[in-house]
C-alpha positions in Angstrom: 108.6 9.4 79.0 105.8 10.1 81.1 105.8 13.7 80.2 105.8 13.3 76.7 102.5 10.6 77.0 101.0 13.3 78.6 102.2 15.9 76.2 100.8 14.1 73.4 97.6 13.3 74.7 96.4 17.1 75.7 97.3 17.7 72.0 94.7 15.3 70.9 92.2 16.8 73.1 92.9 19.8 71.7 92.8 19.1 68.3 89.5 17.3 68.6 87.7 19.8 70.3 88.9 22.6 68.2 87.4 20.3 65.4 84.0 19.9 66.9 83.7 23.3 67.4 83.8 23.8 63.3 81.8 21.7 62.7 79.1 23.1 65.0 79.4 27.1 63.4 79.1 25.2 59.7 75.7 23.5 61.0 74.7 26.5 62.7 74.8 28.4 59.2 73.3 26.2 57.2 70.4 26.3 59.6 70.7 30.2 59.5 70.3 30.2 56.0 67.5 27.8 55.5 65.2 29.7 58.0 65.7 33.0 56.3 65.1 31.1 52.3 61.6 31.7 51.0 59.6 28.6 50.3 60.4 29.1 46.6 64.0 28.8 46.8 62.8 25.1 48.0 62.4 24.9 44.3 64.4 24.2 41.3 64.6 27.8 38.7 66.5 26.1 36.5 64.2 24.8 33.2 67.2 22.2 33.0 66.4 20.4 36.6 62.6 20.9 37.1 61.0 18.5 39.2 58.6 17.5 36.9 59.6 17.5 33.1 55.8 17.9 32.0 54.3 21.8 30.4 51.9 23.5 31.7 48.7 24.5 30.2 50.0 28.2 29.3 52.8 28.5 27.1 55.1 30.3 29.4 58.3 27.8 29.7 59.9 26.6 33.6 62.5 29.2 34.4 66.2 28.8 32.9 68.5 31.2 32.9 70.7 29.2 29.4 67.3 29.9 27.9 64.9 32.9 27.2 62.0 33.6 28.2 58.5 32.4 26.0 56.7 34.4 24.1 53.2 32.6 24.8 50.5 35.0 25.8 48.6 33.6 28.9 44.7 32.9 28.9 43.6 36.3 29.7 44.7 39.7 30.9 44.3 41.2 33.9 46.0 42.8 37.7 47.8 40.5 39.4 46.0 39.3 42.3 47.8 37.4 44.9 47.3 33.4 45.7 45.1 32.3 48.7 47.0 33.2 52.1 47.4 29.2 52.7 49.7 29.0 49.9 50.6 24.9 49.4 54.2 23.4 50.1 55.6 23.2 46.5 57.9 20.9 47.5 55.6 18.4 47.6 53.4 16.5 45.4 49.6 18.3 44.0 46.5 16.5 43.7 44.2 18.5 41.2 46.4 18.3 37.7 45.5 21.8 35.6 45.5 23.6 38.4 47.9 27.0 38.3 49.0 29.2 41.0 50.4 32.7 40.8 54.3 32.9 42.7 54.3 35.0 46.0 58.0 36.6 45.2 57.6 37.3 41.4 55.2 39.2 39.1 55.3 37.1 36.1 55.6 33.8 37.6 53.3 30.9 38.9 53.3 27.4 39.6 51.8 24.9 37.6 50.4 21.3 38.3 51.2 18.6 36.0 51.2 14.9 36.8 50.9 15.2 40.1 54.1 17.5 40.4 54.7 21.5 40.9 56.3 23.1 38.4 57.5 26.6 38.5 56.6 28.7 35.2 57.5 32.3 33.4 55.3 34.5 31.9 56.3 35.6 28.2 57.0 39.0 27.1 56.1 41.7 29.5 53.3 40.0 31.1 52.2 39.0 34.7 50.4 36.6 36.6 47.0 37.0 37.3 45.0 34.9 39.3 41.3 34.5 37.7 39.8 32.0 40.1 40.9 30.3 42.9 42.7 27.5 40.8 43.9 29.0 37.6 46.2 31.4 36.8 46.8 33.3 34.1 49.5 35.5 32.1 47.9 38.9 30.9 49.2 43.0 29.9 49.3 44.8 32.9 48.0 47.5 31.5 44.6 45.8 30.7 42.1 44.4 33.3 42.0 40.9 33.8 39.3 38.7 31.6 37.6 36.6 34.4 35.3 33.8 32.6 32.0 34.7 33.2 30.1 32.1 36.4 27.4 30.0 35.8 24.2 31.6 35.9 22.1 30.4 39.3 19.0 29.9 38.1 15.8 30.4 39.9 12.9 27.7 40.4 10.2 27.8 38.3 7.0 25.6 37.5 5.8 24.7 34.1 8.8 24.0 31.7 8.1 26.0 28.4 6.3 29.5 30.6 8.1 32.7 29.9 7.7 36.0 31.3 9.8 39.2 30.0 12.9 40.3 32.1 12.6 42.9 34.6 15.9 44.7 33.7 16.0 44.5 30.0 13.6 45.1 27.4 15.1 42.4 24.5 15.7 40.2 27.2 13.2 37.2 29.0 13.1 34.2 30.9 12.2 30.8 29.7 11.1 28.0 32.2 13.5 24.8 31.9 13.7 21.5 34.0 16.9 23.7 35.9 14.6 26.6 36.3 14.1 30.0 34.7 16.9 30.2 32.2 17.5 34.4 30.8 17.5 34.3 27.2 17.9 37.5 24.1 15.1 38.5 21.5 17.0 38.1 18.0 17.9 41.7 15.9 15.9 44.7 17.5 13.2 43.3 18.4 12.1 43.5 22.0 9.8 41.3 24.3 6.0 41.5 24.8 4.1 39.4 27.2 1.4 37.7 24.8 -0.5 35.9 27.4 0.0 35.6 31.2 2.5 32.9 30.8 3.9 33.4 27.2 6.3 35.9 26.1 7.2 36.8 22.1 9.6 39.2 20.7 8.4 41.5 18.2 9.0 44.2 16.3 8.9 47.8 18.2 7.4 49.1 15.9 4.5 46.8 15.6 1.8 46.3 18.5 2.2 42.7 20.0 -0.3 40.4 17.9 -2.1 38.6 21.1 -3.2 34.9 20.3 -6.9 34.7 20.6 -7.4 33.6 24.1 -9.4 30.3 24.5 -13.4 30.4 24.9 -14.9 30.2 28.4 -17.3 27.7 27.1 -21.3 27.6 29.2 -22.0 23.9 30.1 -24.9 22.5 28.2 -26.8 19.6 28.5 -27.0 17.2 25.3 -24.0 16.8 23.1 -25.0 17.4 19.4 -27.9 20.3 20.5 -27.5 23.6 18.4 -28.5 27.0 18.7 -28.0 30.3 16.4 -26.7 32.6 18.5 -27.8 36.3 19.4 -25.0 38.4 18.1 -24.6 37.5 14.3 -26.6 36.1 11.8 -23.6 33.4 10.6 -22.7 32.3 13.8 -24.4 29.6 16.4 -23.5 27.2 18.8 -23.3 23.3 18.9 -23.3 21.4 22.4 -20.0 19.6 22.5 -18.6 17.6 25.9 -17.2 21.0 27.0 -19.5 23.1 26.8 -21.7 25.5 24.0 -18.8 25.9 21.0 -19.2 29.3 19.3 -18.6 28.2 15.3 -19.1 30.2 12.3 -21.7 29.1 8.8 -19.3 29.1 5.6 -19.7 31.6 2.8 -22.9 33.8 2.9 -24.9 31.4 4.8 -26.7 32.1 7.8 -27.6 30.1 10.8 -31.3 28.7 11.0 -33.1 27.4 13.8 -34.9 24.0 11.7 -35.8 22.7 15.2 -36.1 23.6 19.1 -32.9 22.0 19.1 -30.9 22.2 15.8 -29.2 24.7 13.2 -28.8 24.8 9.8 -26.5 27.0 7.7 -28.7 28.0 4.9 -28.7 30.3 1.6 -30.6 33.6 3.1 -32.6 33.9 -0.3 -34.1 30.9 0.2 -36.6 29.8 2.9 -35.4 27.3 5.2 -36.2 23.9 4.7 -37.4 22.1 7.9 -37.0 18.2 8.8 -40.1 16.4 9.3 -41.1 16.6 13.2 -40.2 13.4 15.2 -43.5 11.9 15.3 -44.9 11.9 18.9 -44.9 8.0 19.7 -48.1 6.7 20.8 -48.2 3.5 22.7 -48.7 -0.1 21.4 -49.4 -3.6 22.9 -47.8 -6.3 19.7 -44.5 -6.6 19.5 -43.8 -6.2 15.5 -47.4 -5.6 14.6 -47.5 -2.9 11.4 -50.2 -0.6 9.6 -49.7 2.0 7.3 -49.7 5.2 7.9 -52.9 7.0 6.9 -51.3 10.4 6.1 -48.3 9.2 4.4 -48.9 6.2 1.6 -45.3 5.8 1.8 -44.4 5.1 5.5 -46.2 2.4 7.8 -45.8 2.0 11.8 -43.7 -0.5 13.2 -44.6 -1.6 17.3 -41.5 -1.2 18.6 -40.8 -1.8 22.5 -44.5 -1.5 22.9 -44.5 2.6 20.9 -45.6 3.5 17.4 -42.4 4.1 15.4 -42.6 5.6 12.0 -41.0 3.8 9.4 -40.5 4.2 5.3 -40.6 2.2 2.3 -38.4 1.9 -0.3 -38.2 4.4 -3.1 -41.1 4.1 -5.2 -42.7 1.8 -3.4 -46.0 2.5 -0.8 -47.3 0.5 1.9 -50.4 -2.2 1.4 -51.9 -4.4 3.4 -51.8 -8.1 2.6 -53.1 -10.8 5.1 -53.1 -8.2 7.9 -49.4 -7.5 7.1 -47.7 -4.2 5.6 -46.3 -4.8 2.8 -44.2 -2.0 0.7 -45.0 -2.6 -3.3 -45.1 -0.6 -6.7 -48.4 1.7 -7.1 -49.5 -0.3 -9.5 -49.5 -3.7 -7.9 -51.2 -2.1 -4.6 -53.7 -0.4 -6.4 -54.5 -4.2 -8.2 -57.0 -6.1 -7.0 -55.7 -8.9 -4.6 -55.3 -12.2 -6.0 -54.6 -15.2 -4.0 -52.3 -17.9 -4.3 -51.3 -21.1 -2.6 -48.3 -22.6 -3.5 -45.5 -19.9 -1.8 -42.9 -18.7 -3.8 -44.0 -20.0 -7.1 -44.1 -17.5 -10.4 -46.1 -16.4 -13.0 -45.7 -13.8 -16.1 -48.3 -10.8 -15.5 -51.3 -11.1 -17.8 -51.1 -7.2 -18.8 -47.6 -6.5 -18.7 -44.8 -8.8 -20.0 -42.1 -7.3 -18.4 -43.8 -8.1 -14.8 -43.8 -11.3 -13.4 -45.3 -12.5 -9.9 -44.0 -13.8 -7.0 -46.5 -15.9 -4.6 -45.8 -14.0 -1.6 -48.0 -14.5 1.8 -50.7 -16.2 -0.2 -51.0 -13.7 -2.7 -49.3 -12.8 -6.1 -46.6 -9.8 -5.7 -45.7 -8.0 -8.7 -41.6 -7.5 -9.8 -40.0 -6.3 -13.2 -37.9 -7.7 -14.8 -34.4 -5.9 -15.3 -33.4 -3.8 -18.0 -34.5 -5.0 -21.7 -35.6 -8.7 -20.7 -39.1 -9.7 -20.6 -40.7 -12.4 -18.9 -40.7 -16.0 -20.0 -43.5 -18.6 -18.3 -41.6 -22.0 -19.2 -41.1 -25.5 -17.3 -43.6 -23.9 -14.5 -42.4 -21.0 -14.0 -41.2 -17.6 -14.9 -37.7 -16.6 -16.5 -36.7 -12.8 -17.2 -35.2 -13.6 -20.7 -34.7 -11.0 -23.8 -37.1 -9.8 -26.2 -36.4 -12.0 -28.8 -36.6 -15.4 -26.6 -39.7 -14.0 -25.3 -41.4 -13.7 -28.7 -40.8 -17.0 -29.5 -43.0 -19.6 -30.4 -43.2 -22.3 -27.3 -42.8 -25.7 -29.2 -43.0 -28.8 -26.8 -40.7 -31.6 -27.3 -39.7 -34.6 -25.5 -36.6 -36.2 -25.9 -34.3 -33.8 -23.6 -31.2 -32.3 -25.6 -32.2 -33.8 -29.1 -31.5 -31.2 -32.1 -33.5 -29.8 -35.1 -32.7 -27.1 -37.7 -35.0 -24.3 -37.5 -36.9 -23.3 -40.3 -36.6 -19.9 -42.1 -33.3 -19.5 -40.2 -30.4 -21.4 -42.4 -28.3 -20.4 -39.0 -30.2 -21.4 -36.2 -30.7 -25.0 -34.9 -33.0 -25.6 -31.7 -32.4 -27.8 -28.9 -34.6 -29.5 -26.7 -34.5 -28.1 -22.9 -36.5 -28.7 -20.4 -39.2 -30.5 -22.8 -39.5 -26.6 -25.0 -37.5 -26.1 -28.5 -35.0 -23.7 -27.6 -33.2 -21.6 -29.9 -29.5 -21.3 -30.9 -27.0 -19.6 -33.4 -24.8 -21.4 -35.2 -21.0 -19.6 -35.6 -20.4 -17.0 -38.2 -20.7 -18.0 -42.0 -21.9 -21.6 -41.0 -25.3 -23.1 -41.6 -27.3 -25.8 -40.4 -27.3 -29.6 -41.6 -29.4 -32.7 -40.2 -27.8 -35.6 -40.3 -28.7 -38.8 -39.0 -30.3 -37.5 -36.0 -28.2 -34.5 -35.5 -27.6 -31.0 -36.2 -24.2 -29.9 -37.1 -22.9 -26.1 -38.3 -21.4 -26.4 -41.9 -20.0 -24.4 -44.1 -22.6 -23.2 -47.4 -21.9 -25.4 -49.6 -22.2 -28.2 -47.3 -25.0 -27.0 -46.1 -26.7 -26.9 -49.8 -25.4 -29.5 -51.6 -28.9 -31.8 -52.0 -29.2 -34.6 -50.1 -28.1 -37.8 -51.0 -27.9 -41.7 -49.0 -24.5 -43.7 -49.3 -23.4 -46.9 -47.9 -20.2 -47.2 -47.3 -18.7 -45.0 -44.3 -15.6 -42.6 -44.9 -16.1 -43.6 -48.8 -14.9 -40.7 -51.5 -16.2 -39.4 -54.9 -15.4 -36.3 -56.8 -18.6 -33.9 -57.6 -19.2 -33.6 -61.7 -20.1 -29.7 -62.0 -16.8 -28.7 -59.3 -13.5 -30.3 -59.9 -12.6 -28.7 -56.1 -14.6 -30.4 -54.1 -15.2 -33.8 -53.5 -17.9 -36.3 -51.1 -16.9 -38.2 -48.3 -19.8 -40.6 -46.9 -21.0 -40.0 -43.5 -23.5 -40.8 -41.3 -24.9 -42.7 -44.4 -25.2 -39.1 -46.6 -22.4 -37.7 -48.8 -21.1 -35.0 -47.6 -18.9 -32.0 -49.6 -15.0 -31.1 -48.8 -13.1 -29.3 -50.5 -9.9 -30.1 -52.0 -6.4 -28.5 -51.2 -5.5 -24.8 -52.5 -5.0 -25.6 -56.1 -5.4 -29.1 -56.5 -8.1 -30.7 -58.0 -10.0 -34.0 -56.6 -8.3 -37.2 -58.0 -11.4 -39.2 -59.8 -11.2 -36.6 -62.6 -8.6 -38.6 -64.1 -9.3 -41.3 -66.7 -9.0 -44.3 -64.6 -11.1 -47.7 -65.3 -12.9 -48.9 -63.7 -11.7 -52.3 -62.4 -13.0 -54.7 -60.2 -11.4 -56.6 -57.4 -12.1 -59.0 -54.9 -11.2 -58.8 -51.4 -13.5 -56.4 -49.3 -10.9 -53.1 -48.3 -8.1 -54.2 -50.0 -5.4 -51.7 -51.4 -3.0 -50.8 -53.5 -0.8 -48.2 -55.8 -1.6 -46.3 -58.8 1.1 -46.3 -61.3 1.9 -42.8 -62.6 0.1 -41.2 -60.0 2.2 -41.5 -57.0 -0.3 -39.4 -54.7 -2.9 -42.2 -54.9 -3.9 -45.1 -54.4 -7.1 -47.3 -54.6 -9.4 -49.0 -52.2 -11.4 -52.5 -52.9 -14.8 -50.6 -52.5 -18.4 -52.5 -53.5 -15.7 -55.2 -55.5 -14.5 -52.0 -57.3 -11.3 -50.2 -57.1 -12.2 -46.4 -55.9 -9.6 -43.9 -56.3 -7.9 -42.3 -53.1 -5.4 -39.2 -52.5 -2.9 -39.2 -49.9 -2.5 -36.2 -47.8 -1.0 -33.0 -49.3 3.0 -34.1 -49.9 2.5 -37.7 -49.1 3.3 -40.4 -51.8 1.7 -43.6 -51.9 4.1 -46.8 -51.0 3.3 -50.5 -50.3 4.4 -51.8 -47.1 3.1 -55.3 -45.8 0.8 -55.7 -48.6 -1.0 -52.9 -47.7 -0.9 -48.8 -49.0 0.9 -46.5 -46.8 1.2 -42.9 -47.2 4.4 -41.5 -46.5 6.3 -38.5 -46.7 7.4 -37.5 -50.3 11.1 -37.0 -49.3 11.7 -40.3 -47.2 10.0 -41.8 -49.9 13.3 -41.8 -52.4 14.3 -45.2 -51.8 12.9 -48.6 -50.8 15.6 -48.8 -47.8 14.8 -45.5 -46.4 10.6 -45.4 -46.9 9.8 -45.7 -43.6 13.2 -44.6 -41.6 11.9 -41.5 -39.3 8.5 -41.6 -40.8 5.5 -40.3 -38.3 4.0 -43.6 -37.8 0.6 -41.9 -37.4 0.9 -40.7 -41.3 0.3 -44.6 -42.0 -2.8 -46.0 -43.6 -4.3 -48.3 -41.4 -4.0 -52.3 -43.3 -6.8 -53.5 -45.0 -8.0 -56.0 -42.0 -7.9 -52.9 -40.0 -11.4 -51.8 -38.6 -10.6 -48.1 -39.4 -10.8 -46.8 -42.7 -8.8 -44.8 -45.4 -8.9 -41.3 -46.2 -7.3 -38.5 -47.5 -6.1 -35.4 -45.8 -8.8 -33.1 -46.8 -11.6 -36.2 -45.4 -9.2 -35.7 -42.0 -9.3 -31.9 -42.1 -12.9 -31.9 -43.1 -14.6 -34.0 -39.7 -12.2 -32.1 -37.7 -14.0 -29.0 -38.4 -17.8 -30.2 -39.1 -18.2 -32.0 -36.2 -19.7 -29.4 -33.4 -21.0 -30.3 -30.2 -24.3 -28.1 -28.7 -23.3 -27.3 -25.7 -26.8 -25.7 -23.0 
């Protein structure tokens, strides 16, 4: 039994070492095999297990042999170049997403970045992988160089931004100065660049010579702003002081520069002679402050002291200079060549005995001559002078005393005069209406009004027809009868054949049978006939005549019903008085008030 333990157990040795052994060669080949791989076997070739399932920028698809190869062109063409000697592990994750890498063991393959992951990728067609920077690869024709994008242009240091200056190495080409520097630039078409100043370029036409701006004037200081000069080397040219300097400017038209004074120009008309300014006059000193006298050569200027010098001064148009109590004074010729008169009272006026469109001014204590304006002529009323028109002025001055009383002028129908400022003054009275005195008054009437003869009643607001003119009719007032004139076509009412019949209470009214647009007042213990305004019927209402409208006058229920209360004839105990519509229309339009 022993034996056969021991038989056993060196079998099981056996076995397990033999075992071992296997299992070691198996290792030892896979290690063999991954230290002879390239690092791109490390990566999947299939387009069906890529590690990343993202496209890359080109259009060349992930490698996969159930699928052929895209036909997307890459960015550009050119030689393959071969990625950086550090290539990356693309086993492992990339940082910079975009970037593209050309693959070390195949022409027209690279790697690609995309979210974070390498992803191996085919060229299309017949092209290869190009490198044309350090981080982008692209797919081009082998046959054609590759397009590299051009680099940003380093640009040199300049200045002044907006300076240019043509380029060295091409004639359409310059350089412009920018806040990066001097940035190269082309001329447009054919043209080419000229330098136009020392820091200016243009481009212009070859064919043309370069058009230089003017370059600026080197002006000489001078010493008083506003100085001129005509200057040496043309007739129509000169120079004015300004704060820079002597400013070379040019006369307009066919003028030509003057010299009217050691220190001015003028551009004048060469066929003329030139007119020269009055000298400044040469101040002389003086001891009063304001003191004047006229100037002995000059009747129209006088001297003013003036910070203790002469300084010449000028009257007003027309006017000279006089002396008046040992003042200058600037008048009219004719009142300086006057004799002086004296006056006391200042400022008071008179009208000029010898011209009546002058009136005087007490001025200083003496009399000062001024005109009056336009076609007025001067007025001595109240005191003093008024500038007034020619017709006012001819006037006869009438005196009168009772301030704004009234009178009717004689020889003028239209005029009435009203008392102002103790003198008759005239006035007009309005188109086609005439004066009339009455009681005390003046009022504008109409002509016949106005010459219908004079005649005293009694009894205010009282009525009468006229016996030669069935259209008008009297109405007492102011204690005269005074004309009106009846409505358009109707005639006044006392033409009928009425009796005369007394009564007996003072005022008292009443109906006229037959004639319902009047009625009758108790006048003088006679009834006088009375017409009710135009449509208005006579009615009776509290023993006492109403007038009321003709159509709400059809029955005795409905006289009054919506009646104007104010077309009512006031009752007989009523201090007003009755009248018709034409006595109503007639004081609305006689009565005028004189307004001065």
């Amino acid at each position: 039994m022993k034996a056969i333990y021991a038989s056993l157990l060196f079998l099981a040795v056996t076995a397990a070492q033999s075992s071992n052994n296997e299992d070691a060669a198996s290792a030892a080949a896979v290690a063999s095999a991954q230290t002879s791989a390239s690092p791109e076997s490390a990566a999947p070739t299939s387009a069906t297990t890529p590690e990343s399932a993202a496209q890359p920028e080109s259009a060349a698809q992930p490698e996969s042999a159930a699928q052929p190869e895209s036909s997307a062109q890459p960015e550009s063409s050119a030689q393959p170049e071969q990625p950086p000697s550090e290539s990356p592990d693309f086993s492992k994750h990339c940082s910079n997403n975009g970037e593209s890498l050309c693959a070390s063991d195949a022409d027209n393959k690279f790697w690609s970045c995309t979210d974070g992951k390498w992803t191996l990728m085919t060229c299309s067609n017949n092209d290869v992988c190009g490198q044309s920077s350090d981080n982008k690869a692209v797919c081009h024709d082998p046959s054609k160089p590759i397009e590299k994008p051009e680099q940003p242009q380093k640009l040199e240091p300049c200045d002044n931004v907006g300076d240019g200056k043509c380029a060295s190495d091409g004639k359409n080409k310059y350089y412009t100065c920018t806040d990066k520097g001097w940035q190269l630039l082309t001329c447009d078409g054919d043209t080419i660049c000229g330098q136009s100043s020392e820091n200016a370029v243009v481009c212009h036409d070859p064919n043309k010579p370069l058009e230089k701006p003017e370059q600026p004037q080197k002006l000489e200081p001078c010493d008083h702003v506003g100085d001129g000069k005509c200057a040496s080397d043309g007739k129509n040219k000169y120079y004015t002081c300004t704060d820079k300097g002597w400013q070379l400017l040019t006369c307009d038209g066919d003028t030509i520069c003057g010299q009217s004074s050691e220190n001015a120009v003028v551009c004048h008309d060469p066929n003329k002679p030139l007119e020269k300014p009055e000298q400044p006059q040469k101040l002389e000193p003086c001891d009063t402050v304001n003191a004047t006298m006229c100037d002995s050569t000059n009747k129209s200027k006088f001297f003013k002291c003036v910070d203790n010098k002469w300084m010449n001064m000028a009257c007003d148009k027309g006017n000279v200079c006089a002396i008046r109590n040992s003042k200058v004074q600037c008048m009219d010729q004719a009142t300086a060549d006057a004799p002086v008169d004296y006056c006391k009272t200042d400022k008071a006026t008179r009208c000029a005995a010898d011209n009546k469109k002058v009136f005087q001014v007490c001025t200083d204590g003496y009399w000062q001559n001024s005109t009056c304006s336009d076609n007025n002529y001067c007025l001595f009323k109240n005191d003093k002078a008024t500038c007034v028109d020619k017709a006012a002025s001819e006037a006869v001055q009438v005196p009168c005393r009772t301030e704004n009383a009234t009178q009717c002028y004689d020889g003028q129908k239209n005029m009435y005069q009203v008392c102002i400022d103790h003198y008759w003054t005239n006035s007009t009275c309005a188109k086609d209406t005439y004066c009339l005195f009455r009681n005390g008054k003046t009022t504008c009437v109409d002509k016949a009004t106005a010459e219908a003869p004079v005649q005293p009643c009694t009894t205010a607001n009282a009525t009468r027809c006229v016996d030669d003119d069935d259209s008008i009719f009297q109405i007492c007032i102011s204690d005269y009868w005074t004309n009106s004139t009846c409505d358009s076509g109707n005639v006044c009412g006392m033409k009928q054949d009425v009796p005369d019949q007394p009564c007996k209470k003072d005022k008292a009214t009443q109906c006229i049978d037959g004639k319902p647009s009047m009625y009758q007042m108790c006048i003088d213990k006679l009834w006088q006939n009375m017409t009710c305004t135009s449509g208005n019927v006579c009615r009776i209402k509290d023993d006492n005549v109403v007038c009321v409208d003709k159509d709400a006058a059809t029955s005795e229920t409905n006289v009054y019903s919506g009646v104007d209360q104010s077309a009512f004839i006031p009752s007989a105990g009523s201090a007003d008085v009755i009248m018709s519509v034409a006595l109503s229309a007639f004081l609305a339009i006689s009565t005028i008030a004189f307004v001065v």
